[in-house]
GUTOR-649220 format. One line per field, with one value per residue (C-alpha): residue number from 0; residue in one letter; x, y, z. Coordinates in nm, 4 decimals. Layout:
BEGIN
seq	(NUM;...);
type	(a;...);
east	(X;...);
north	(Y;...);
up	(Z;...);
***
This chain:
BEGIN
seq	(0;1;2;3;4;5;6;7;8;9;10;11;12;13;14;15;16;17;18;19;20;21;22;23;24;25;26;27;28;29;30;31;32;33;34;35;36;37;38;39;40;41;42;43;44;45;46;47;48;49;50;51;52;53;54;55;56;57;58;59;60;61;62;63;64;65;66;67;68;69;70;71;72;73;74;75;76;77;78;79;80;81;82;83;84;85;86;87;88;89;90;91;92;93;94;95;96;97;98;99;100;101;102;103;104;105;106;107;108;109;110;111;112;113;114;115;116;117;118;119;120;121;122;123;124;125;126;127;128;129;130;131;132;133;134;135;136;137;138;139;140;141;142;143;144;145;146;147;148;149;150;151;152;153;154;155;156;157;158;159;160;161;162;163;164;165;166;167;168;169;170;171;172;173;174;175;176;177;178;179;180;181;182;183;184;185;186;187;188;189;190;191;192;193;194);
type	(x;x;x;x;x;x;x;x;x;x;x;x;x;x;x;x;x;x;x;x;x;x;x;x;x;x;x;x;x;x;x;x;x;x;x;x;x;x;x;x;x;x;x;x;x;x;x;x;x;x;x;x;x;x;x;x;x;x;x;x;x;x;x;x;x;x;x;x;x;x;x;x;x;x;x;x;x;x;x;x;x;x;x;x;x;x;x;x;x;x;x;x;x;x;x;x;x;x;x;x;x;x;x;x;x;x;x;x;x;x;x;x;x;x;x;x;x;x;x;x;x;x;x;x;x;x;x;x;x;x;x;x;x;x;x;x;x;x;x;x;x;x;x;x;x;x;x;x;x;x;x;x;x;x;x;x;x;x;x;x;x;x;x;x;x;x;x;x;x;x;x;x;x;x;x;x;x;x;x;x;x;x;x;x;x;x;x;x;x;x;x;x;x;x;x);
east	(-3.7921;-4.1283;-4.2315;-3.9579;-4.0410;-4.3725;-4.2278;-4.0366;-4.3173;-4.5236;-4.3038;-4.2111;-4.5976;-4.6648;-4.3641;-4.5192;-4.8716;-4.7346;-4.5846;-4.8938;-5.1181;-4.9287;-4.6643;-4.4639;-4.1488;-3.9938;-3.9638;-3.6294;-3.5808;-3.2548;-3.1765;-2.9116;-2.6221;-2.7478;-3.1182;-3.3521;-3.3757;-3.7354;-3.8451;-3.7448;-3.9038;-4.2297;-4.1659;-4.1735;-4.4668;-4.6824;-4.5385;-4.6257;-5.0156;-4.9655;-4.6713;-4.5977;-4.2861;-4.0493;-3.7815;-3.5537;-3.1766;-2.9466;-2.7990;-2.5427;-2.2978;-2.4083;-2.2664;-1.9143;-1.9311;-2.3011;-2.2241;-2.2081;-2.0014;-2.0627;-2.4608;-2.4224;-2.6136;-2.6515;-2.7206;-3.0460;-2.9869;-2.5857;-2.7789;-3.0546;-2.7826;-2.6033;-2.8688;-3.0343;-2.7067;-2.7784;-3.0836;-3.2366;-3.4443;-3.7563;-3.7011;-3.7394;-3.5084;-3.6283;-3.3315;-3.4038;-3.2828;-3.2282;-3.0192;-3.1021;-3.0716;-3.1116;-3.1210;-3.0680;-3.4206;-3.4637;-3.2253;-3.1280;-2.8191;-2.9130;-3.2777;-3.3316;-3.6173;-3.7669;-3.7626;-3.6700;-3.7656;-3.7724;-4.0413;-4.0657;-3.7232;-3.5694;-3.4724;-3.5744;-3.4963;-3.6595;-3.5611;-3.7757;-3.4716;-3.7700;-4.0773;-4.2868;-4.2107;-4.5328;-4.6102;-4.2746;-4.3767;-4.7159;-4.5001;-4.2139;-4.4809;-4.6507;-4.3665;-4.2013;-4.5374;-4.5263;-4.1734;-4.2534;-4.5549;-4.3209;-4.0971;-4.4179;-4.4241;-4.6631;-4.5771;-4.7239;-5.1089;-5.3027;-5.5258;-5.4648;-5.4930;-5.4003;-5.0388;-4.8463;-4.9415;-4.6079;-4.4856;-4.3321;-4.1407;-4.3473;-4.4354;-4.8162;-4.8241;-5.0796;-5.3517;-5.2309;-5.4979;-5.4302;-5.4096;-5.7169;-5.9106;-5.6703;-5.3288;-5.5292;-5.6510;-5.3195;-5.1061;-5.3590;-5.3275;-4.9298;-5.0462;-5.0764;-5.3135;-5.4712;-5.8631);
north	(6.0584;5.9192;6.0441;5.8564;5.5349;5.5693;5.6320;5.3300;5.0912;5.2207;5.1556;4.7869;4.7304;4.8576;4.6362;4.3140;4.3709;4.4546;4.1305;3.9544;4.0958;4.1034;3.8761;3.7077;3.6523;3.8439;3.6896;3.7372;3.6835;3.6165;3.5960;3.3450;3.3654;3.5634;3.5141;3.8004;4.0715;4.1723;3.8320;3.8710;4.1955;4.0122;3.7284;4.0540;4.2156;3.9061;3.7548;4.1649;4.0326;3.7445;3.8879;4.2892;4.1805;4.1020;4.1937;4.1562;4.1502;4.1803;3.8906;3.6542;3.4136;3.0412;2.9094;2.7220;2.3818;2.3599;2.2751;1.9319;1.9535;1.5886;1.6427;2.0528;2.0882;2.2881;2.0612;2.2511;2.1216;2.2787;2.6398;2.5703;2.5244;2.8351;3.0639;3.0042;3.1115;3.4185;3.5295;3.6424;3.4196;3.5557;3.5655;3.3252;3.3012;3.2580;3.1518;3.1905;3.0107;2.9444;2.6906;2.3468;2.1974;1.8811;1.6821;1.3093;1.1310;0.7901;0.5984;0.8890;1.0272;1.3471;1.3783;1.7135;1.9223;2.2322;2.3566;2.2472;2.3111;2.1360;2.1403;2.3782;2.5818;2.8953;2.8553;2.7212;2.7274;2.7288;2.6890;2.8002;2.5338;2.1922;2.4724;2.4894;2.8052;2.8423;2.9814;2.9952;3.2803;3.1301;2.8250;2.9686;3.1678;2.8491;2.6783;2.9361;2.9447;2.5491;2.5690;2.8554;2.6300;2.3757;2.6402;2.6880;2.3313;2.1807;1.8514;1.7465;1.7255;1.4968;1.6688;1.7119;2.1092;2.1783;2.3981;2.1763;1.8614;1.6247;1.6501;1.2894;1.3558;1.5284;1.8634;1.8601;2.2257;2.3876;2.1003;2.3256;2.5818;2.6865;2.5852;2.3191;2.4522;2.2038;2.3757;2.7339;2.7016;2.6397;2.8899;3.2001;3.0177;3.1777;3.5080;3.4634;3.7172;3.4365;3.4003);
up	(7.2834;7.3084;6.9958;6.8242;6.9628;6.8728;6.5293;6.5568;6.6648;6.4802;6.0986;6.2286;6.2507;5.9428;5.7632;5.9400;5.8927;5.5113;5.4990;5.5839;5.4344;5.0893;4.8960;5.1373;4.8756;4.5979;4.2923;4.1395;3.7485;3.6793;3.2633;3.1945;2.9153;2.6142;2.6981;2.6082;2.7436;2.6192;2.6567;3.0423;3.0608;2.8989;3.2158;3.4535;3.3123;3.3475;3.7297;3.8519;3.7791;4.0749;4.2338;4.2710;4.4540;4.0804;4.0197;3.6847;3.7198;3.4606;3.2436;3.3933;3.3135;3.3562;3.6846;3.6375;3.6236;3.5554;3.1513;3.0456;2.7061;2.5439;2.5474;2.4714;2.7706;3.1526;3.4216;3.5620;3.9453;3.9249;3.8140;4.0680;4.3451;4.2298;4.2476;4.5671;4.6612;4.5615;4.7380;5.0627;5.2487;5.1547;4.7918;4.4881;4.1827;3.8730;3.6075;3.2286;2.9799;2.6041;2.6585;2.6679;3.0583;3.1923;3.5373;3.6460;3.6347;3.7352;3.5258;3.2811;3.3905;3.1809;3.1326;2.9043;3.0595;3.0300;3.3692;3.7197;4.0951;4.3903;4.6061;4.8817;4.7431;4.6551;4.2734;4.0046;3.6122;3.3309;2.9792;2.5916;2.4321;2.3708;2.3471;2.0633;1.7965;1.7516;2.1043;2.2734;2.4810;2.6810;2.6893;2.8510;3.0977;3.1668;3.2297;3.4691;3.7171;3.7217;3.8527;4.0675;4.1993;4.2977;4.4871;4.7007;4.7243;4.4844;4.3532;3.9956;3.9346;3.7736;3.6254;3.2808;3.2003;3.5222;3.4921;3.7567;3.5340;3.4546;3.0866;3.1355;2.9064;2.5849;2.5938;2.6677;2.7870;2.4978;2.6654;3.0403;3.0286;3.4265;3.7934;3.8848;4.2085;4.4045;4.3608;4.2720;4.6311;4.7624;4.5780;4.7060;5.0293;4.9666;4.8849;4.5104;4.3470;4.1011;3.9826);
***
């Protein structure tokens, strides 16, 4: 009997001291509609260098009502609300997109965007729809950790190659080259493995 309690104790230690010593949330990619699968696996490669904790789930169906048929778009906070609805409390969601999305912004009832996440949260989306063909695929990447930085609860940066910079509207992301020391400091400060 005592031997099993010591067993017991001794496995619940290990999970918390796990927990903070490591990533404190799993990342969960979550392809949208007929995105890619290789380009999510390329996603999942790349977050396993800040974040062993990924996971890639197969392709789903974008949430009902979250498709706004006269602008041929998905409304990004309707996905957003979906998915978090979909996760444990110590995860992240990740939804990827082809599709063009958009969210209400200021004035602009349907602002098109390339990602969205609200800051702290547990879901965000990101879309490769207004990326560059040229280099879609850092793009996309690029975009996906700013909108993962906002799920940690980073708000935009000023600094101009800094990753969590605002596009205000353009698509400035090639003059992104990574996080400044500001929001680096902070996202390591949440157990990201970043240099």
């Amino acid at each position: 009997m005592n031997k099993l309690i010591y067993i017991l104790l001794f496995a619940f230690l290990s999970c918390k001291q796990a927990k903070v010593n490591g990533n404190s949330k799993v990342i969960v990619l979550q392809p949208l509609g007929n995105f890619q699968s290789i380009a999510a696996q390329e996603v999942l490669e790349k977050i396993k260098k800040i974040n062993s904790n990924v996971v890639l789930r197969k392709s789903i169906d974008f949430p009902s009502g979250s498709y706004n048929k006269p602008r041929n778009r998905f409304r990004a906070d309707s996905i957003i609300k979906y998915l978090k609805s979909e996760i444990g409390k110590d995860s992240v969601i990740v939804g990827l997109s082809n599709k063009d999305i958009s969210t209400t912004k200021d004035n602009h009832q349907d602002w098109g965007v390339m990602g969205l996440g609200y800051h702290p949260g547990r879901a965000c989306v990101v879309s490769d729809f207004r990326l560059s063909d040229k280099n879609k695929k850092e793009q996309f990447y690029k975009v996906v950790l700013h909108e993962l930085g906002h799920t940690e609860g980073l708000s935009h940066c000023k600094t101009k190659t800094c990753l969590m910079r605002d596009a205000e509207g353009g698509n400035p992301i090639d003059q992104e080259k990574n996080f400044c020391k500001s929001c680096l400091n902070f996202l390591k400060s949440k157990k990201w493995n970043l240099k």
